[in-house]
C-alpha positions in Angstrom: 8.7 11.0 1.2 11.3 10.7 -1.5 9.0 13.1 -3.4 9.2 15.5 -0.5 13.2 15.1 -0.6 13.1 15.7 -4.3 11.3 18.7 -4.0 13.4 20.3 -1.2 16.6 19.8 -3.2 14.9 21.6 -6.1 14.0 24.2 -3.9 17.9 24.8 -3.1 18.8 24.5 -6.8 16.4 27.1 -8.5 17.0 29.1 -6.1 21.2 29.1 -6.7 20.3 29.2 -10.6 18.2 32.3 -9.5 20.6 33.8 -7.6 23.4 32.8 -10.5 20.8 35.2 -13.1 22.0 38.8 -13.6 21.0 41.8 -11.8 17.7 43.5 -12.9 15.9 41.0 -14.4 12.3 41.3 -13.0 10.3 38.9 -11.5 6.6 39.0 -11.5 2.9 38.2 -13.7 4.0 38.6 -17.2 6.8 40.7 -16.4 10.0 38.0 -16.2 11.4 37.4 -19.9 14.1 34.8 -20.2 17.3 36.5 -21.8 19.5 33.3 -21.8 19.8 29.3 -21.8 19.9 29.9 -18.0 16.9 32.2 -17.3 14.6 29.7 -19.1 16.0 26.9 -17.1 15.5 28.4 -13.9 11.9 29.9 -14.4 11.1 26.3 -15.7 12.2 24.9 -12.5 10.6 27.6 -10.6 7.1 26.9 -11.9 7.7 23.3 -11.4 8.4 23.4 -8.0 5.0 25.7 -7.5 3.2 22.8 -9.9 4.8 20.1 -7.2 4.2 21.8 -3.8 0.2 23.3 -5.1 -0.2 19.4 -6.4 0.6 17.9 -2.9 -1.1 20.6 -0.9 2.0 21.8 0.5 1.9 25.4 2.0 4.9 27.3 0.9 5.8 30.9 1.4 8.4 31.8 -1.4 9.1 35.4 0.2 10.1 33.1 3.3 11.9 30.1 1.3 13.8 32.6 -0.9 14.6 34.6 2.1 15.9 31.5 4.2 18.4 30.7 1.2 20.0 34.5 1.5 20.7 34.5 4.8 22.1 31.5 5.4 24.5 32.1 2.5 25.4 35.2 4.6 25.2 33.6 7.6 22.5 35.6 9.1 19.7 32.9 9.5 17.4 33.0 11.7 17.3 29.2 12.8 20.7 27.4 13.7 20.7 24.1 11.5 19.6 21.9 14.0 16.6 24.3 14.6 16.3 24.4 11.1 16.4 20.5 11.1 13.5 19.9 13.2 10.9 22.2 12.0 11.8 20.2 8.5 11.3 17.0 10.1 7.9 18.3 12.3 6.8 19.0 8.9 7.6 15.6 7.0 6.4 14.0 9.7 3.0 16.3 9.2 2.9 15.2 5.1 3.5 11.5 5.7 0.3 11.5 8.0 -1.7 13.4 6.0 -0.5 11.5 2.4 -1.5 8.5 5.2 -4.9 9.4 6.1 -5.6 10.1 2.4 -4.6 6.8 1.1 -6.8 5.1 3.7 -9.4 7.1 2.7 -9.0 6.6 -1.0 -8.9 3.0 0.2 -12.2 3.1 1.2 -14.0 5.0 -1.0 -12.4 2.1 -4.1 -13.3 -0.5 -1.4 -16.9 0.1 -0.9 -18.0 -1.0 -4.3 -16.5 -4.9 -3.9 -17.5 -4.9 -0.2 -20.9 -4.7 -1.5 -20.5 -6.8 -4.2 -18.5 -9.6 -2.1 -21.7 -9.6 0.6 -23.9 -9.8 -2.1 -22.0 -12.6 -3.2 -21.4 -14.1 0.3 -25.5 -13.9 0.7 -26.2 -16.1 -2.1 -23.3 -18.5 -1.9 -24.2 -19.5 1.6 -27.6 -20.9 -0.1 -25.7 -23.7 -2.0 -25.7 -27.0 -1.3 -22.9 -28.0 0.8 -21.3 -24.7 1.8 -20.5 -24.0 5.2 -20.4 -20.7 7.2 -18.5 -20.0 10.6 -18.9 -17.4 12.9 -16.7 -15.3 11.6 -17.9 -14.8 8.5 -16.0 -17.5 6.6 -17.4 -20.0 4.0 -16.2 -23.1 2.6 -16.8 -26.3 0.7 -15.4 -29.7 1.2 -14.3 -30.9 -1.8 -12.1 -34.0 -0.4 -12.1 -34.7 3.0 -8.6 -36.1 4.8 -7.7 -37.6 7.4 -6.0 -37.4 10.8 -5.3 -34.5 12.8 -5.6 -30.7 11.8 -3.0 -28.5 12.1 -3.1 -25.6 14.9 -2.4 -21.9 14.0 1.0 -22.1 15.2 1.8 -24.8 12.9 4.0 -25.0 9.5 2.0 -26.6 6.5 2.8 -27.2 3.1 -0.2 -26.6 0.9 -1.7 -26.4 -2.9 -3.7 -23.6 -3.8 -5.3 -21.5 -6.5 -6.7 -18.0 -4.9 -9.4 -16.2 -7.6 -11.4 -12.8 -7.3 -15.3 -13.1 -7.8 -15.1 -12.5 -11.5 -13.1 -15.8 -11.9 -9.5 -14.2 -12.0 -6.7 -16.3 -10.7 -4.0 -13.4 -9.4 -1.6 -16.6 -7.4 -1.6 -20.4 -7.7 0.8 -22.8 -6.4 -0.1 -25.4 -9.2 1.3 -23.7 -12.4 4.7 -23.5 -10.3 4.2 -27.2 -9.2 5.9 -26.1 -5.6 3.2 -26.4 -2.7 3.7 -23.1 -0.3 5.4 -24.2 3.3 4.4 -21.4 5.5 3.6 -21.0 9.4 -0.3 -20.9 9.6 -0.1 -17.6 11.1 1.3 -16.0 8.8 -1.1 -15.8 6.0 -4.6 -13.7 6.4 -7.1 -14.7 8.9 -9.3 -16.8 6.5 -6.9 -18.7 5.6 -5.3 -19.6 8.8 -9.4 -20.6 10.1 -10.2 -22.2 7.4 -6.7 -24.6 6.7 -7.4 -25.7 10.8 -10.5 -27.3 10.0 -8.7 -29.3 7.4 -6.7 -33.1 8.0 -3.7 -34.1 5.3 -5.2 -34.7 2.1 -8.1 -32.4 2.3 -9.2 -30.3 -0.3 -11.4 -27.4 0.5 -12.9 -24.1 -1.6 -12.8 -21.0 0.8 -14.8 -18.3 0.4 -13.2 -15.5 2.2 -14.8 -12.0 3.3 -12.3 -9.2 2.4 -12.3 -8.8 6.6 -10.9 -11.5 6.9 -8.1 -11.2 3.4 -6.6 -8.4 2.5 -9.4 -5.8 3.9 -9.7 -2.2 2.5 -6.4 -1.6 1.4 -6.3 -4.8 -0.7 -2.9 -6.5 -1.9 -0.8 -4.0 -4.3 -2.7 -4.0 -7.9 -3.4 -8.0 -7.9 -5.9 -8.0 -5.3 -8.5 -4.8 -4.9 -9.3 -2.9 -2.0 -12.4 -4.7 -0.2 -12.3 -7.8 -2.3 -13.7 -11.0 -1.6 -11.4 -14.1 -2.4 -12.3 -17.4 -3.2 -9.2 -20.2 -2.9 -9.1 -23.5 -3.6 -6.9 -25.6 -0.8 -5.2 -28.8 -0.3 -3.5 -29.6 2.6 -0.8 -31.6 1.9 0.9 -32.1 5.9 1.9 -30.2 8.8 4.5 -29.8 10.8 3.8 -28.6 15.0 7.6 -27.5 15.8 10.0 -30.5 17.3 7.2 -33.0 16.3 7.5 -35.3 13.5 5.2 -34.2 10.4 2.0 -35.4 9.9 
């Protein structure tokens, strides 16, 4: 949206440097020639704006746009501002749902790929000796087992981990900054939160987590990619159920 802001305030300033030009210079295929410092400038801007708005699929009218600027300069428009401010605002509203529905679908055209490969992966894991599927979907190893009782989703714990993508790449670990993570259970992605409530204090556990249940098909910024399954290493450390004493 800040684009589309950028490009509407462009709009109004080529459109004063075009206005600023002197009279008889002819606009048109081939037929414009910049005379001046200030003709260059504003066909410059002029093209950019058409490179911006044909980039972003933005349907413009420049008879219309260039015709909006005169007569409101000579107070002759034909929408009062606030008419003028809604048909702008029906329209942003218009490109941030489209720009929306392209993203997802980007999304999940770059997702496909590591959904495959993370089932593929999933499929063959499951084999192993000693790891464990739910219903869900979700796998996971005992390492160390603990003891007590396990925390509930509701519950704050403070926990060691060390999340990695299939191809062995740690993108976040608690260790290197030698500061466990204290965080309501609930608040991290579904994997997580099922597969830290089958652990007691002093567990350790290696989760296997379908990108359903992570970060799904938009994945996490450029550290985790769209559809990507994520394997963490976990140790719960304690847990906290709110006015009760930790565990």
């Amino acid at each position: 949206m800040k684009k589309l802001t950028y490009l509407l305030s462009l709009v109004i300033l080529v459109l004063f440097v075009f206005t600023s030009c002197k009279d008889g210079l002819k606009f048109g295929s081939k037929d414009f020639e910049p005379e001046n410092n200030v003709d260059s400038i504003s066909y410059s801007i002029g093209m950019d704006i058409a490179k911006n708005f044909i980039e972003q699929e933005y349907e413009i009218n420049a008879d219309a746009m260039a015709a909006g600027y005169k007569e409101y300069i000579e107070e002759n428009a034909f929408f009062t501002d606030e008419e003028k401010d809604a048909v702008l605002m029906a329209w942003q509203q218009e490109m941030q749902l489209k720009s929306s529905q392209k993203q997802q679908e980007k999304a999940l055209i770059d997702a496909e790929p590591n959904k495959k490969l993370g089932a593929e992966f999933m499929a063959e894991n499951k084999k192993k000796e000693g790891v464990m599927e739910t219903q869900s979907g979700l796998q996971y190893k005992v390492i160390r087992e603990g003891s007590g009782a396990k925390p509930m989703a509701t519950d704050v714990v403070t926990i060691h981990y060390r999340g990695k993508l299939l191809d062995g790449t740690i993108f976040d670990e608690s260790y290197n900054r030698n500061e466990p993570l204290v965080t309501p259970l609930n608040r991290v992605v579904p994997g997580w939160t099922e597969g830290v409530m089958l652990m007691s204090p002093g567990a350790k556990y290696e989760l296997y987590i379908p990108s359903d249940l992570a970060y799904g098909d938009q994945g996490a910024g450029e550290v985790i990619p769209p559809g990507a399954t994520l394997i963490f290493e976990v140790e719960l450390i304690s847990f906290e159920t709110l006015d009760a004493p930790a565990q």
